[in-house]
N, CA, C and O atoms as a Tinker XYZ file with bonds, in Angstrom:
   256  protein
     1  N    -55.927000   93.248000  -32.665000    73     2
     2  CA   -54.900000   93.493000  -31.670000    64     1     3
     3  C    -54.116000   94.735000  -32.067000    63     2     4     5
     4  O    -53.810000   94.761000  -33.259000    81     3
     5  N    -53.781000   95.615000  -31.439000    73     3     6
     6  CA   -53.246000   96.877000  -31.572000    64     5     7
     7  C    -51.960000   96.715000  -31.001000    63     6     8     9
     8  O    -51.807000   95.998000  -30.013000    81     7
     9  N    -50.360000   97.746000  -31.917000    73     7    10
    10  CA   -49.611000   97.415000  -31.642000    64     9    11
    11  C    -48.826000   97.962000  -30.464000    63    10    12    13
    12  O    -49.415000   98.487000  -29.519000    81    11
    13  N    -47.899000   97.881000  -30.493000    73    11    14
    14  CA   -47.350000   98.988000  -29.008000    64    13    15
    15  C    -46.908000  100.370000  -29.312000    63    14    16    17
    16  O    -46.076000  100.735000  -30.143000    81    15
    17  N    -47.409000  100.864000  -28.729000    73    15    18
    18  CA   -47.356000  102.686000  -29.064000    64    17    19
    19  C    -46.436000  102.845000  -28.084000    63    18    20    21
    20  O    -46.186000  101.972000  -27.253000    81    19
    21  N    -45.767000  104.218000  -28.145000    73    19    22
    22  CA   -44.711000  104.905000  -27.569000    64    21    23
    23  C    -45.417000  105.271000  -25.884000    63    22    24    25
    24  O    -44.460000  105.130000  -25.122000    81    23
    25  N    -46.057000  105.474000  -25.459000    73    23    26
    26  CA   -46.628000  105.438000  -23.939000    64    25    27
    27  C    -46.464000  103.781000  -23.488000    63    26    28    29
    28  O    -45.873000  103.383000  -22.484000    81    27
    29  N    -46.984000  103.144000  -24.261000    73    27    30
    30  CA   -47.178000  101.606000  -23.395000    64    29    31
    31  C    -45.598000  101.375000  -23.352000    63    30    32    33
    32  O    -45.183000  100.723000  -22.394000    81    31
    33  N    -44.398000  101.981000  -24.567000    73    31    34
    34  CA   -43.203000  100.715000  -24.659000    64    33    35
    35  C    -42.573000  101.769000  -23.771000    63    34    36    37
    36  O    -41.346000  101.699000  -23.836000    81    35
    37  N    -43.084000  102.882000  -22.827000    73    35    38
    38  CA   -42.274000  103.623000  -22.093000    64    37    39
    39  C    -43.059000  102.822000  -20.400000    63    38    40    41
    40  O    -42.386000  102.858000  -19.370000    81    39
    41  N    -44.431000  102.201000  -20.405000    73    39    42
    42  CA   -44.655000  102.120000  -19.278000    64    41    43
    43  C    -43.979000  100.835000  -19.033000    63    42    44    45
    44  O    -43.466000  100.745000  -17.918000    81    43
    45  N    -43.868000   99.897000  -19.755000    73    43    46
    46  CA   -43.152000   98.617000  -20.305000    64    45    47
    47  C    -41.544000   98.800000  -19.388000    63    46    48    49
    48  O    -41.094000   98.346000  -18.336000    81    47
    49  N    -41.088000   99.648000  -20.380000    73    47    50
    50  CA   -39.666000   99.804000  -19.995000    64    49    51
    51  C    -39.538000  100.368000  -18.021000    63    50    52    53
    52  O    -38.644000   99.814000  -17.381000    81    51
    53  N    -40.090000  101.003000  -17.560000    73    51    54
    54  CA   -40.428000  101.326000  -16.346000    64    53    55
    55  C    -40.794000  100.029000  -15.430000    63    54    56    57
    56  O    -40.271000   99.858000  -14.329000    81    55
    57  N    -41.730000   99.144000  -15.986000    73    55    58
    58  CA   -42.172000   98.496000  -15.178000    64    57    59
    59  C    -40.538000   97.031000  -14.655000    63    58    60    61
    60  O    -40.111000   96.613000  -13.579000    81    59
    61  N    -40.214000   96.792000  -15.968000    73    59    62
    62  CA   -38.986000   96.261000  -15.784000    64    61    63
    63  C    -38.260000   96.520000  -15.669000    63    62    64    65
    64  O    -37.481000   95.721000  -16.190000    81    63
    65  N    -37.487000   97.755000  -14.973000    73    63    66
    66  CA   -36.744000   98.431000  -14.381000    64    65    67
    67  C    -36.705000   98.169000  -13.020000    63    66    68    69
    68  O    -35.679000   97.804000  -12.446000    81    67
    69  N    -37.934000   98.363000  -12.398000    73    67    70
    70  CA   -38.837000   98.208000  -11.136000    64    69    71
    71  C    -38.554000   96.583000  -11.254000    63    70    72    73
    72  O    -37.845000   96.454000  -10.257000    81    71
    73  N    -38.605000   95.877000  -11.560000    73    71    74
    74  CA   -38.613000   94.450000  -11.499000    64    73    75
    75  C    -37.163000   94.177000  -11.499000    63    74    76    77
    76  O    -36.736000   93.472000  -10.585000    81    75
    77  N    -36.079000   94.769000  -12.667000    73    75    78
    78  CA   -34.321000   95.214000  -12.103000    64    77    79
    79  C    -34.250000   95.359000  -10.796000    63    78    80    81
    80  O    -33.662000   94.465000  -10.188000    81    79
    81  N    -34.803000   96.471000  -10.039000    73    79    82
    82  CA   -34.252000   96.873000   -9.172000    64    81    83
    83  C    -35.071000   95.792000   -7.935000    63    82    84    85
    84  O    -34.474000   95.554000   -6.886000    81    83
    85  N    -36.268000   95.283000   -8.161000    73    83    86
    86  CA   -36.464000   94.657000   -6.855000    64    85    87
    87  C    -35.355000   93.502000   -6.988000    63    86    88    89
    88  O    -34.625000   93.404000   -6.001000    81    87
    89  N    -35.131000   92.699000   -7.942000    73    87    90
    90  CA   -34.013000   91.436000   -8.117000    64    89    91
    91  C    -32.610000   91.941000   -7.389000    63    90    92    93
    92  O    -31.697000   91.352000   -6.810000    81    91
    93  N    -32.857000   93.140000   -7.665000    73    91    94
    94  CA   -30.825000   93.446000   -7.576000    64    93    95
    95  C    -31.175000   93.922000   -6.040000    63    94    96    97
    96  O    -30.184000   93.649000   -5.363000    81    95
    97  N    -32.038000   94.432000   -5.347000    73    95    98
    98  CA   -31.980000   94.059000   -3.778000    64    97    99
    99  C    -32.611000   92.531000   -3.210000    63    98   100   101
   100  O    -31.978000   92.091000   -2.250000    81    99
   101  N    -33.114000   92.160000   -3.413000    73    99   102
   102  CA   -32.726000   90.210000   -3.403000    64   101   103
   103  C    -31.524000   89.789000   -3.245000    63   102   104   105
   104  O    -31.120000   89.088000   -2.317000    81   103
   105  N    -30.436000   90.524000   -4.849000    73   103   106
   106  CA   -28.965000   89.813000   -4.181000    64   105   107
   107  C    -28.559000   90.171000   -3.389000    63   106   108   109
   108  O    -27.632000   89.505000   -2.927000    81   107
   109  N    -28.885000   91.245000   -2.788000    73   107   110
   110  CA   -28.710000   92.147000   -1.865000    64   109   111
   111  C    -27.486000   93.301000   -2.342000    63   110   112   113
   112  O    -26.711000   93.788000   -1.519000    81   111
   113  N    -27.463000   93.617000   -3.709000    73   111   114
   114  CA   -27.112000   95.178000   -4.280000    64   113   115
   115  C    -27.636000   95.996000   -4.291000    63   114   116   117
   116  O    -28.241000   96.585000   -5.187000    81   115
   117  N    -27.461000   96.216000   -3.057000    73   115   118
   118  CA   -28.496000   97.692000   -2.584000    64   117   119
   119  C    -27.967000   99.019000   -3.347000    63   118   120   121
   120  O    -28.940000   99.737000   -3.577000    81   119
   121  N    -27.175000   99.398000   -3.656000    73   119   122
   122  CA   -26.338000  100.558000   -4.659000    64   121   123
   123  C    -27.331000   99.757000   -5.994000    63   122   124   125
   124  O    -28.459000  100.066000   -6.377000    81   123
   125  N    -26.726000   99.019000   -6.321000    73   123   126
   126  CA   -27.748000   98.701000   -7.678000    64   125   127
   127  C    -29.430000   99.096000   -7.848000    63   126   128   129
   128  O    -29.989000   99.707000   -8.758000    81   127
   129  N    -30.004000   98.475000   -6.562000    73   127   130
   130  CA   -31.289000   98.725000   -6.651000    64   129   131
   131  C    -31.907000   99.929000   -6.516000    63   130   132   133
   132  O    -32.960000  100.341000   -7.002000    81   131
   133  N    -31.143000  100.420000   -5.818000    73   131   134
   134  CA   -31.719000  102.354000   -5.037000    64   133   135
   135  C    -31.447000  102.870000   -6.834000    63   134   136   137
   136  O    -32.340000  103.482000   -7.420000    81   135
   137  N    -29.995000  102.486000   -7.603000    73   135   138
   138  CA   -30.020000  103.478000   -8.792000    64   137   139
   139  C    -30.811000  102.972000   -9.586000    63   138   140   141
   140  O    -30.953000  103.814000  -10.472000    81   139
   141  N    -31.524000  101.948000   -9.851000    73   139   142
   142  CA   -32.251000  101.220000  -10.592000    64   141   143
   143  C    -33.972000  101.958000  -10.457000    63   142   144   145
   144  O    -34.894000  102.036000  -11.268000    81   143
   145  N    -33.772000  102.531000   -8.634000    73   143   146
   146  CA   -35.209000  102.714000   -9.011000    64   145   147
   147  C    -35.660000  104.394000   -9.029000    63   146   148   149
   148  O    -36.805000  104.805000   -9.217000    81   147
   149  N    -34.513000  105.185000   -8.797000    73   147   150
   150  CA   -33.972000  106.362000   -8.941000    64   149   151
   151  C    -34.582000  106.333000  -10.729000    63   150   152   153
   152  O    -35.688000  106.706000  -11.119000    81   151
   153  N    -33.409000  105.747000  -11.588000    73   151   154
   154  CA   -33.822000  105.867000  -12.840000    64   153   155
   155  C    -35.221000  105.399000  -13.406000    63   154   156   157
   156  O    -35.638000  106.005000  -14.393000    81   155
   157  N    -36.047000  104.293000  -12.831000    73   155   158
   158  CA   -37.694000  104.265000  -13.028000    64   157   159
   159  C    -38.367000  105.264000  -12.911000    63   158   160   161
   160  O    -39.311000  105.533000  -13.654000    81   159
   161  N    -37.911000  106.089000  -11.787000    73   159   162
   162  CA   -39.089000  107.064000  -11.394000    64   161   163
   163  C    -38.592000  108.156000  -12.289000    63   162   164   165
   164  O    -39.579000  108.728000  -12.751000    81   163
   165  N    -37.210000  108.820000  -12.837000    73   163   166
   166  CA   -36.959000  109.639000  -13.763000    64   165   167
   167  C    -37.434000  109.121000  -15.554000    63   166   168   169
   168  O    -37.709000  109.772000  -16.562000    81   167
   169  N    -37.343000  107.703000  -15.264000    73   167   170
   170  CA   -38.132000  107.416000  -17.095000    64   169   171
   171  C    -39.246000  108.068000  -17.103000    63   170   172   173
   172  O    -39.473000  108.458000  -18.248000    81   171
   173  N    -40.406000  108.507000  -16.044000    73   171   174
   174  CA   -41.406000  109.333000  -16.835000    64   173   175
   175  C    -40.890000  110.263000  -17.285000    63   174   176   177
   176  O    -41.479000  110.731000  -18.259000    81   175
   177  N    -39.920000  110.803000  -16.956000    73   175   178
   178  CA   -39.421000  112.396000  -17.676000    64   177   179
   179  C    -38.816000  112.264000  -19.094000    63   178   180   181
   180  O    -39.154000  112.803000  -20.148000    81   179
   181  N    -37.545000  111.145000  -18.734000    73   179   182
   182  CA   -36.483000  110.610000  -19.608000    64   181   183
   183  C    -36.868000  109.249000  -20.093000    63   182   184   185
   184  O    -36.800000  108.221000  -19.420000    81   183
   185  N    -37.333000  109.361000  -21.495000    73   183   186
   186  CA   -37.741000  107.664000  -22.171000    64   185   187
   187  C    -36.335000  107.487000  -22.469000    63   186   188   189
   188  O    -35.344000  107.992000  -22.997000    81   187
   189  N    -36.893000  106.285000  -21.709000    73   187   190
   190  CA   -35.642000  105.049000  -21.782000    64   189   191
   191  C    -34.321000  105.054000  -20.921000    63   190   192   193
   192  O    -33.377000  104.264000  -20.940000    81   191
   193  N    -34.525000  106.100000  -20.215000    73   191   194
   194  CA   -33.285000  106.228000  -18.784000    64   193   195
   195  C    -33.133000  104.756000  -18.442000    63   194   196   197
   196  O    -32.170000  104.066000  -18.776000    81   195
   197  N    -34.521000  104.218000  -17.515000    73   195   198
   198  CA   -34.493000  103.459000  -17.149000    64   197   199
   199  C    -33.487000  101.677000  -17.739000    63   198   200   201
   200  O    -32.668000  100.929000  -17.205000    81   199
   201  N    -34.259000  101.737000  -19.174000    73   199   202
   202  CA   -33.447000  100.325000  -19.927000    64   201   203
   203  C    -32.089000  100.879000  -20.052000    63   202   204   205
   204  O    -31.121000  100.169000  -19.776000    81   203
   205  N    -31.985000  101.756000  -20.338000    73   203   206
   206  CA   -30.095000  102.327000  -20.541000    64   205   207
   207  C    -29.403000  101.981000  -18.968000    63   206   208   209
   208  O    -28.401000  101.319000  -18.699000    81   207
   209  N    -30.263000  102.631000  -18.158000    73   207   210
   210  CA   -29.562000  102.192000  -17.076000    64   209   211
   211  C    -29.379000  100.484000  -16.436000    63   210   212   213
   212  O    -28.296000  100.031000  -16.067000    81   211
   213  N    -30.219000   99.989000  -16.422000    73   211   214
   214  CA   -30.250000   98.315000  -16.605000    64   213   215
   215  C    -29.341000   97.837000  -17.280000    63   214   216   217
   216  O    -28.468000   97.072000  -16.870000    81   215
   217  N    -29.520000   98.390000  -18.737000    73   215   218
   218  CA   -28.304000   97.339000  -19.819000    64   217   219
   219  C    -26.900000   98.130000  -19.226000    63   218   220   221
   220  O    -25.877000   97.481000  -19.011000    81   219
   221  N    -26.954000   99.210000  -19.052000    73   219   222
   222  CA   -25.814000   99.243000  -18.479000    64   221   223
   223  C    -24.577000   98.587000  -17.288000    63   222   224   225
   224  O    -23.363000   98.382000  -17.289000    81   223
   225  N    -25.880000   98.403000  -16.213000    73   223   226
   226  CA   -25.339000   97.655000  -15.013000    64   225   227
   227  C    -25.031000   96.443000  -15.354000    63   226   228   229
   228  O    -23.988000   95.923000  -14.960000    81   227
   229  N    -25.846000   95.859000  -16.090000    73   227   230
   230  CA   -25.903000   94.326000  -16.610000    64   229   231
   231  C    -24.410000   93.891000  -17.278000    63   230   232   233
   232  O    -23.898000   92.774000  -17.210000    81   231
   233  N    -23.787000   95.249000  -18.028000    73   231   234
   234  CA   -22.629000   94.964000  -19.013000    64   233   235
   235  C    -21.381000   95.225000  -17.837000    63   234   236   237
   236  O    -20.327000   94.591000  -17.870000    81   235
   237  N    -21.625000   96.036000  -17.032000    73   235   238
   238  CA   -20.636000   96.096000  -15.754000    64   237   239
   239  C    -20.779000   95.028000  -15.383000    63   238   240   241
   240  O    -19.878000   94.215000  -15.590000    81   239
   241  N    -21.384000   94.830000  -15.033000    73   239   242
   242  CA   -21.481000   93.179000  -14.037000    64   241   243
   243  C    -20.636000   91.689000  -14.848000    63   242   244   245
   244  O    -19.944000   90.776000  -14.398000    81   243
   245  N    -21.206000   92.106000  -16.435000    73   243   246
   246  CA   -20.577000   90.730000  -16.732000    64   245   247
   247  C    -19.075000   91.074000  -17.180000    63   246   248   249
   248  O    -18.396000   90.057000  -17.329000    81   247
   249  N    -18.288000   92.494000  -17.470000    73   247   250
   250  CA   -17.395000   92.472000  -17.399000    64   249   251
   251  C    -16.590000   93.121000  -16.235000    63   250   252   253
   252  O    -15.667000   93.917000  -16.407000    81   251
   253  N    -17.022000   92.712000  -15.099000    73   251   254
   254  CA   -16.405000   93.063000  -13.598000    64   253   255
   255  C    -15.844000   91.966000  -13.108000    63   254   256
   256  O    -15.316000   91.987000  -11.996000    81   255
């Protein structure tokens, strides 16, 4: 078994971003989800935009 290399833990981080942002239009936080998937499609450029941006919203939310 081979371990996780820096491409897979960047497609990783992307893919659950994309999975952030479909949940957060479900609750229907549409501002959440549009920036959620804004920052997926910029993690190919920027590793790790995407999880920064997630843990970020996540820490707003629980102290809002």
């Amino acid at each position: 078994m081979t371990g996780i290399n820096r491409r897979s833990a960047n497609t990783l981080g992307i893919a659950t971003t994309l999975v952030d942002a479909l949940l957060a239009f479900r609750r229907g936080q549409h501002k959440s989800g549009l920036l959620l998937l804004g920052a997926a499609a910029l993690s190919k450029r920027v590793n790790g935009l995407g999880t920064a941006t997630s843990v970020l919203l996540r820490l707003i939310r629980k102290f809002k």
